[in-house]
N, C-alpha and C positions, 0 to 999 in steps of 0.2 A: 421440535425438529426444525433448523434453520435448513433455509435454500440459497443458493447464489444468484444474482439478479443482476442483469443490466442497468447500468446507472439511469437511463436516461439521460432528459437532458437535466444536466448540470454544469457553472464554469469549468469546472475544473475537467470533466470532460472534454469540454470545449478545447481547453488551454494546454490540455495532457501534450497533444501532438504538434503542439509548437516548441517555439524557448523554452517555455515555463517548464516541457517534461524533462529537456537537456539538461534544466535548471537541476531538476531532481535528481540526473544520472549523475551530473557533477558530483551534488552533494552527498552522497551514499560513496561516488568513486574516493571521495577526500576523506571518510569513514573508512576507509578501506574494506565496506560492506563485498561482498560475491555475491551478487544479484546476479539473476539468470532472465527474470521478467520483471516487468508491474503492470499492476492493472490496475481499472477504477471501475470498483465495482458496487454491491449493495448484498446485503448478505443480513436476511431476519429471517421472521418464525413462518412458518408456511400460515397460510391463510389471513395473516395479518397485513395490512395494507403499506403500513410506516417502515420503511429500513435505512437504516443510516448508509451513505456513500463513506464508501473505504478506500484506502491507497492501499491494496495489496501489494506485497514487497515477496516475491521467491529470490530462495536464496540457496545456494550449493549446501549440500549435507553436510555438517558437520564443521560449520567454518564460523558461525556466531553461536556464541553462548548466551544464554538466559539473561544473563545480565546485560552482556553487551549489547544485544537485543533491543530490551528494554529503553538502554542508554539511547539505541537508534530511532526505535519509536517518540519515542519523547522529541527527538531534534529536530526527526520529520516532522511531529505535528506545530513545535512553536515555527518551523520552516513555513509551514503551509498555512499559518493562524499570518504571519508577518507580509506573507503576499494576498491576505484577503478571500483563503477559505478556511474560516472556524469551526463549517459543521462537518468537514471531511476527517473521518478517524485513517489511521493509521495499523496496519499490521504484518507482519511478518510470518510466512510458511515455510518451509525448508522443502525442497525438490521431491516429491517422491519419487522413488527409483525402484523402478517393478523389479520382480526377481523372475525369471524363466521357469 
């Protein structure tokens, strides 16, 4: 079972709430990504100590496909490998929208 976790510290934590996160909205807005959030977060197996930090990416229902997706992750991460965070992954969730 994985949990979601606080990054800690980390740069790119540090970095998120300056330029560098603008940096990211830019490039997602040039993707013509529909983001609604990001976050940086840490997300493994319960009871294990190690979680990799993530650039979690929400996105509107219905508006990236599988592939394009993919294409997207990939850009963010040599994005984020080229300003000097290699161990930050990358991923993408699409909005949940509760029903009544």
């Amino acid at each position: 079972m994985q949990e979601l976790r606080p990054p800690g510290y980390h740069p790119l934590n540090q970095a998120f709430g300056g330029p560098f996160g603008c940096k990211i909205e830019e490039f997602l807005d040039s993707k013509g990504v529909k983001w609604t959030s990001m976050d940086v977060v840490r997300i493994g197996i319960v009871d294990e100590d190690i979680a990799p930090v993530i650039l979690w990416i929400e996105v509107k229902p219905n508006t990236l496909s599988r592939e394009a997706g993919s294409v997207v992750v990939k850009e963010c991460k040599q994005f984020l490998v080229l300003n000097e965070f290699p161990d930050v992954e990358v991923e993408i969730r699409e909005l949940a929208i509760s029903q009544p």
